[in-house]
KOLKE-272942 format. One record per residue: residue number from 1; z, y, x of N, C-alpha, C, O, CB in turn. Coordinates in steps of 0.2 Angstrom, whole numbers. Atoms other than C-alpha are relative to their C-alpha. Glycine has a CB too. Layout:
<vodrens>
NUM, Z, Y, X, Z, Y, X, Z, Y, X, Z, Y, X, Z, Y, X .
...
</vodrens>
This chain:
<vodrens>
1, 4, 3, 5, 63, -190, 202, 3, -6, -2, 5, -11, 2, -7, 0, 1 .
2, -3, 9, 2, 70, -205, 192, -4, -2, -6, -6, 0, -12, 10, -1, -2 .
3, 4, 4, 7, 60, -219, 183, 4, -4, 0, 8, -7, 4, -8, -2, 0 .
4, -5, 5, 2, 66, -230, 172, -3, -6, 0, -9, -7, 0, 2, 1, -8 .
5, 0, 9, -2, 66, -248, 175, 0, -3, -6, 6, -2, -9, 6, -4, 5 .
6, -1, 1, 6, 62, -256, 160, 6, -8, 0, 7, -11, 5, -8, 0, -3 .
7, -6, 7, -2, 77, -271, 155, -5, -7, -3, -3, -12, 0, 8, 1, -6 .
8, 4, 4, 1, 63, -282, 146, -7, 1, -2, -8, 7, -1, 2, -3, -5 .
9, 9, 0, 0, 43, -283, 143, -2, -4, -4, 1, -9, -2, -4, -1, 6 .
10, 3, 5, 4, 36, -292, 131, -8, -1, -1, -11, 4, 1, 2, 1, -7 .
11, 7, 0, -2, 18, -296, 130, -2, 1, -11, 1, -2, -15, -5, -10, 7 .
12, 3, 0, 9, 9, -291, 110, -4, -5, -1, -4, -9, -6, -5, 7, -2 .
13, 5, 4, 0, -7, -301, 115, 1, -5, 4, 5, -7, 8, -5, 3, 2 .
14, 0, 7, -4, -13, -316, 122, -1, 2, 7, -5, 7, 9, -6, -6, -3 .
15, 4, -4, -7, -15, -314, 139, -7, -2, 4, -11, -7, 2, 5, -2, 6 .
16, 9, -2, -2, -31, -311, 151, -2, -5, 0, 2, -9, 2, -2, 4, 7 .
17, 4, 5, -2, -44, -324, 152, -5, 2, 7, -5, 8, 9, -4, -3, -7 .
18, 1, 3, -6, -53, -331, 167, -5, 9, -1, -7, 12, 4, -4, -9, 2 .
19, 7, -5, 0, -67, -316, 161, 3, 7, 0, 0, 12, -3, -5, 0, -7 .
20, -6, -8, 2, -54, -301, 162, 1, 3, -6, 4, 8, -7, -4, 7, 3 .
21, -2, -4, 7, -53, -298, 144, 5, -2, -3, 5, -8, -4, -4, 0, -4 .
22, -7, 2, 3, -36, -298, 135, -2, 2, -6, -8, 5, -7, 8, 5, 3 .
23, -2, -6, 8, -31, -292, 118, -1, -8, -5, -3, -13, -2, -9, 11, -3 .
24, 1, 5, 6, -32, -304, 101, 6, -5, 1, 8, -6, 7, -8, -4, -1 .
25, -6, 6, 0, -18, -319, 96, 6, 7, 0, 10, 7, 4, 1, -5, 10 .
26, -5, -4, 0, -7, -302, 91, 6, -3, -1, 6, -8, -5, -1, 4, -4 .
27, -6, 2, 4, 11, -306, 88, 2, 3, -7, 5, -1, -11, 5, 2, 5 .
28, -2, -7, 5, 13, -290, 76, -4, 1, -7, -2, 5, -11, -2, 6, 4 .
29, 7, 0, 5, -4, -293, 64, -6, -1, 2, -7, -4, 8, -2, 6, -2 .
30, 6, 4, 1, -21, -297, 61, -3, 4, 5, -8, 1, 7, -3, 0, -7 .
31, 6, -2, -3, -30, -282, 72, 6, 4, 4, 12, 4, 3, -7, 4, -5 .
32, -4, -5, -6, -24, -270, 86, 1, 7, -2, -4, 12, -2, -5, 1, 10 .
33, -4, -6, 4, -14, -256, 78, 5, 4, 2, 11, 1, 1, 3, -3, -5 .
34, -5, -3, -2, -3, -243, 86, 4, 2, -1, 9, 4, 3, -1, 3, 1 .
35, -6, -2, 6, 7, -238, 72, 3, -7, -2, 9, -8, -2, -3, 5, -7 .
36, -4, 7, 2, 10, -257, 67, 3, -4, 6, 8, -8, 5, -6, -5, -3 .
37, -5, 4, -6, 15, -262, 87, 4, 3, -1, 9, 0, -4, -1, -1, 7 .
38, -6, -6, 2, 26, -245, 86, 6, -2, -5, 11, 1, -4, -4, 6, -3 .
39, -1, 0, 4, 33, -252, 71, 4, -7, 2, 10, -7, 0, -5, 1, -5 .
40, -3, 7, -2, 36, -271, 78, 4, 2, 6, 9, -2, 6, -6, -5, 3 .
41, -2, 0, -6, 42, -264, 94, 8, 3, -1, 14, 2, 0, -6, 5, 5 .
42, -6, -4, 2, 54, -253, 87, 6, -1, -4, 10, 3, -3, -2, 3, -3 .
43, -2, 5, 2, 62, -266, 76, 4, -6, 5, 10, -7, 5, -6, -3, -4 .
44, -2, 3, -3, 63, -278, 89, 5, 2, 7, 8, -2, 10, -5, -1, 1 .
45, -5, -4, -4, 73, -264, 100, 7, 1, -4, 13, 1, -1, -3, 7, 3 .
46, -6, 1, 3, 85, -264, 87, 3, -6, -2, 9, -7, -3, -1, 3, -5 .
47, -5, 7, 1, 90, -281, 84, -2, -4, 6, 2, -8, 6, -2, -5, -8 .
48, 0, 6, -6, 85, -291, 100, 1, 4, 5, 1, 0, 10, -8, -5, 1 .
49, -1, -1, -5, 88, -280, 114, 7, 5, 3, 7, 11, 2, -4, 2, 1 .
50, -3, -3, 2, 103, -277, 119, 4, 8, 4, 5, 8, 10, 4, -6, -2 .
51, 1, -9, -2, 108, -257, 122, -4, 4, 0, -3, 10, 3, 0, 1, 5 .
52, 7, 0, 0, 91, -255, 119, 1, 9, -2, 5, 11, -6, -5, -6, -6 .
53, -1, -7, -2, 89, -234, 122, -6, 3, -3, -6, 8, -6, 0, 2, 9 .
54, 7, -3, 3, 69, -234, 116, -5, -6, 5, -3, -11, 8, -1, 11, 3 .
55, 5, 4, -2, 53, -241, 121, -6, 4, 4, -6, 11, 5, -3, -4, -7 .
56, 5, -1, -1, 36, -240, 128, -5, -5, -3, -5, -11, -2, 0, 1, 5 .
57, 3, 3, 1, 22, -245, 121, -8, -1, 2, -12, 3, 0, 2, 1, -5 .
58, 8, -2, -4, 3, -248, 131, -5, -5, -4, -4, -10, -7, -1, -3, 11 .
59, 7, 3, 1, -13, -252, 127, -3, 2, 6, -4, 7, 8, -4, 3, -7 .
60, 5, -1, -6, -22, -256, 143, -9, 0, -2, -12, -1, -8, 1, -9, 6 .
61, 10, -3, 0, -42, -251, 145, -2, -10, -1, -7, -12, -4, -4, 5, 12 .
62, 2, 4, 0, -43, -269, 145, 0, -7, -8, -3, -12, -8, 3, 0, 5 .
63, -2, 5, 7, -36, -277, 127, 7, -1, 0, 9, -1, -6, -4, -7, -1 .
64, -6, 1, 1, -19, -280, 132, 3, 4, -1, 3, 10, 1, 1, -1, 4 .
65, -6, -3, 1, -5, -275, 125, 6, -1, 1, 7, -7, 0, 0, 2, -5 .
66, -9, 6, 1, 16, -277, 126, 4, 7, -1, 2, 13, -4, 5, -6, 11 .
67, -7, -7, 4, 32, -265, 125, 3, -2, 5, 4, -8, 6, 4, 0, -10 .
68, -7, 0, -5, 44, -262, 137, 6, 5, -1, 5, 11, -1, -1, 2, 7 .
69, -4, -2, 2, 61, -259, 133, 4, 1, 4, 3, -1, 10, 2, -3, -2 .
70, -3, -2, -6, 74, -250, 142, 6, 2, -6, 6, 2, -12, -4, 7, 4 .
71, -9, 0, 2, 94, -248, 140, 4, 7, 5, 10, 8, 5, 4, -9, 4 .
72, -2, -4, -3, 94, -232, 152, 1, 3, -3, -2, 2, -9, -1, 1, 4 .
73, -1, -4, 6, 98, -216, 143, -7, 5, 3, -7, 8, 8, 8, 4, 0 .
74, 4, -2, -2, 79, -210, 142, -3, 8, 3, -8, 9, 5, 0, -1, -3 .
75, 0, -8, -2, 81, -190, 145, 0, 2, 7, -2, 8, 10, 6, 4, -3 .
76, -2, -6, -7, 85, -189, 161, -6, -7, 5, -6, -8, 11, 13, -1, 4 .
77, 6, 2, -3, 71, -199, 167, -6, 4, 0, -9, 7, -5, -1, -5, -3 .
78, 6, -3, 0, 56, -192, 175, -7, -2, 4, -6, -6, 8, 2, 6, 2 .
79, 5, 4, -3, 37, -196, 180, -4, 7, 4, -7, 11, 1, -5, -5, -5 .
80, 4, -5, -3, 29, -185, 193, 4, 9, -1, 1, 14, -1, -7, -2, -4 .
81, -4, -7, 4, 43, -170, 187, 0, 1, -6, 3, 6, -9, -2, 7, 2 .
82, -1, -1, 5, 39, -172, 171, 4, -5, -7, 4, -11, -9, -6, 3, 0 .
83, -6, 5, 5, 52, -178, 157, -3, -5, -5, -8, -4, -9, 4, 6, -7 .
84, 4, 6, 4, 47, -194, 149, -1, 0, -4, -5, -4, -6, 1, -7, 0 .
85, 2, 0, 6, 46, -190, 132, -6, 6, -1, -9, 7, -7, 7, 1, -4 .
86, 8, -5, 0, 30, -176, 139, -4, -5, 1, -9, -5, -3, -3, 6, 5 .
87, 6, 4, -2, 19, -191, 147, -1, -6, -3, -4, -11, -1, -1, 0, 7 .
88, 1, 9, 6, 22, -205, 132, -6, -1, -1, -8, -7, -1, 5, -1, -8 .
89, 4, 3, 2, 8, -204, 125, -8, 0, 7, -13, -3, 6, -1, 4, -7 .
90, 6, -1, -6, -4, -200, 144, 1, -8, 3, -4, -11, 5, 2, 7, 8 .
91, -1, 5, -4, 3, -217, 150, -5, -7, 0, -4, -13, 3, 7, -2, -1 .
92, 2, 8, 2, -8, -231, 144, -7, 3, -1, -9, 8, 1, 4, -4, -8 .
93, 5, -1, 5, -24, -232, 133, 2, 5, -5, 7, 8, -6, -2, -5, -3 .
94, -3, -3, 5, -26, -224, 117, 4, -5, -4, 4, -11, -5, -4, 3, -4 .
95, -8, 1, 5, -9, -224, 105, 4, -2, 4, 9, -5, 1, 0, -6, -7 .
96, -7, 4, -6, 3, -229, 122, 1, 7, -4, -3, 11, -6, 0, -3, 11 .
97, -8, -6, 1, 19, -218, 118, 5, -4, 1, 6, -10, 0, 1, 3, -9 .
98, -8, 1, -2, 36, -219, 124, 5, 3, -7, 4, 9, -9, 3, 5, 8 .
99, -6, 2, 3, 49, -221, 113, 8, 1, -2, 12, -3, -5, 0, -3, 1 .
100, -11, -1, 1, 68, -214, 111, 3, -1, -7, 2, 1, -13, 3, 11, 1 .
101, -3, 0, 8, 78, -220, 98, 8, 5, 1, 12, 6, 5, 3, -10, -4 .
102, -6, -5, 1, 91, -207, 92, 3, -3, -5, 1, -7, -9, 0, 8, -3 .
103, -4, 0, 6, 106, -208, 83, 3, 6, -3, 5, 12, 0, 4, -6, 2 .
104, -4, -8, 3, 114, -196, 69, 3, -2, -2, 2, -7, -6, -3, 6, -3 .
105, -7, -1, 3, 130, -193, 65, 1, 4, -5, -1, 9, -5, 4, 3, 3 .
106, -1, -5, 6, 136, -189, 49, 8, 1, 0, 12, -3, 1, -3, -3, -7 .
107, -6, -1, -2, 151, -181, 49, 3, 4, -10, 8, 6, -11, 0, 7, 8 .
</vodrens>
């Protein structure tokens, strides 16, 4: 079994206060949006990271959110035997998903 090590992490939210609760101070927008981090995260792997292979994106039970980036080649990575692009969206809260960016050739 091989997991991927991610190459950076970025945090979305502000981080946890003394009272255990995270989340708010978004980098990405006004409210906590899965398709709009997805959207930030996914941007950000293309121009600031560099080799950048795909993402992950979590929402913890707790408000926090971030994105971790990775430069290994996603496919051959696995969690528990199963191929990381089946348990993207089991990993987190709801809307966490993993991430592969493809590329296509036009010939």
């Amino acid at each position: 079994v091989k997991f991927l090590k991610p190459a950076s992490r970025l945090g979305l939210s502000k981080a946890c206060g003394a009272d255990g609760r995270c989340g708010g101070e978004l980098i990405y927008g006004e409210k906590s949006d899965a398709e709009d981090a997805t959207v930030f995260c996914k941007e950000r792997c293309l121009t600031q990271v560099s080799g950048c292979t795909g993402f992950a994106y979590r929402r913890f039970e707790n408000g926090y959110e971030m994105c971790a980036f990775y430069a290994d080649p996603m496919r051959k990575a696995t969690r528990l035997g199963t191929p990381s692009w089946e348990w993207g969206r089991s990993s987190g809260g709801a809307g966490s998903r993993v991430c592969e960016l493809r590329v296509e050739l036009t010939v």
